[in-house]
C-alpha positions in Angstrom: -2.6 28.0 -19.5 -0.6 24.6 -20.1 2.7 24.5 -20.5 2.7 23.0 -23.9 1.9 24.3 -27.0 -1.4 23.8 -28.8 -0.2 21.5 -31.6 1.3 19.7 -29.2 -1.7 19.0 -27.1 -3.6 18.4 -30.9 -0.9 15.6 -31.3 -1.7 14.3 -28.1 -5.7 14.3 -27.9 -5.3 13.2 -31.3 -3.3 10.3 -30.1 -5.6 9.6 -27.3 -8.2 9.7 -29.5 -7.1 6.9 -32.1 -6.4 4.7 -28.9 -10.2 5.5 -28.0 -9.7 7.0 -25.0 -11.7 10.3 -25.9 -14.0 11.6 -28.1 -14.7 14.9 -29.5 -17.3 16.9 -30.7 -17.5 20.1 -32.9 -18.5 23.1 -31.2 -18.1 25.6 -34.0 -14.1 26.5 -34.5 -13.5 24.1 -31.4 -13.6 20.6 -30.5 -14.7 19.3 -27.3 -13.0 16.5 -26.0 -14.2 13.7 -23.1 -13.8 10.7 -22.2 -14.7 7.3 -23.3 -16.2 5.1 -21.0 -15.7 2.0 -23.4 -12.2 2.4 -24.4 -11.5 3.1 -20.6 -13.1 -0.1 -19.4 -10.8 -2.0 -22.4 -7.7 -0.3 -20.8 -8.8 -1.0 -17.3 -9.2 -4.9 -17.9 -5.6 -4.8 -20.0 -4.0 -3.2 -17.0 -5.8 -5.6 -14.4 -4.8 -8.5 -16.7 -1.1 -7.3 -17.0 -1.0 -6.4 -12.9 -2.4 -9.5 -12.1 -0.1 -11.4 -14.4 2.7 -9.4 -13.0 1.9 -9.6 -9.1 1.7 -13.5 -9.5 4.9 -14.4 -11.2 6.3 -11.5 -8.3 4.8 -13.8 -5.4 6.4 -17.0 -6.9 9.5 -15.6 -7.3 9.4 -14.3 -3.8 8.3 -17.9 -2.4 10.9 -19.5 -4.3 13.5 -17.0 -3.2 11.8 -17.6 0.2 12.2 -21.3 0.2 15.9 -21.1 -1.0 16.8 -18.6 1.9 14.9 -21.0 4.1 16.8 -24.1 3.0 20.2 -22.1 3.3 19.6 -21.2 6.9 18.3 -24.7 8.0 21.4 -26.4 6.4 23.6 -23.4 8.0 22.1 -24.0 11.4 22.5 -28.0 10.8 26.4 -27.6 10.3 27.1 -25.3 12.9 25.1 -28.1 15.2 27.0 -30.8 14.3 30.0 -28.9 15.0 29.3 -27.7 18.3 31.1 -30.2 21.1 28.2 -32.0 23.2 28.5 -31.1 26.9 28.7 -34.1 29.4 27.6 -32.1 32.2 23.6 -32.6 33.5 21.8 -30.0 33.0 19.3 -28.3 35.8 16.4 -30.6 34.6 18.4 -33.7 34.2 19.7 -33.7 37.1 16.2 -33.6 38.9 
């Protein structure tokens, strides 16, 4: 038994039905409701279009938030570099 009454589920299937995403059949008092294959495949090839539209416009916001973190450490590290004293003293190498 669902948890919904049966106009409710007649509004839905109804629903699902003007959006072709079932079909029904009479069988006597009842109507038997399945899928449609076609109106599946359209919804299918919306979603892929709006994921894949989605996921690229997520990747280039990542690169570009990517590049700008990038840039900020590089100029961070560069400051703090040219702030740091230079030591006079050979190191191990140099002084081989």
């Amino acid at each position: 038994m669902l948890p919904v009454t049966r106009p409710a589920v007649s509004l839905h299937l109804k629903v699902l039905k003007d959006a072709r995403l079932v079909r029904d059949v009479a069988a006597g008092t009842r109507r038997i409701y399945q899928l449609d294959p076609d109106g599946l495949t359209v919804l299918r090839a919306y979603l892929d279009r709006l994921w894949a539209g989605a996921l690229d416009r997520f990747a280039a916001a990542a690169e570009h938030a990517h590049q700008i973190e990038t840039s900020a450490d590089t100029s961070i590290n560069t400051s703090r570099a040219a702030n740091q004293p230079t030591s006079t003293t050979p190191t191990k190498e140099q002084s081989k």
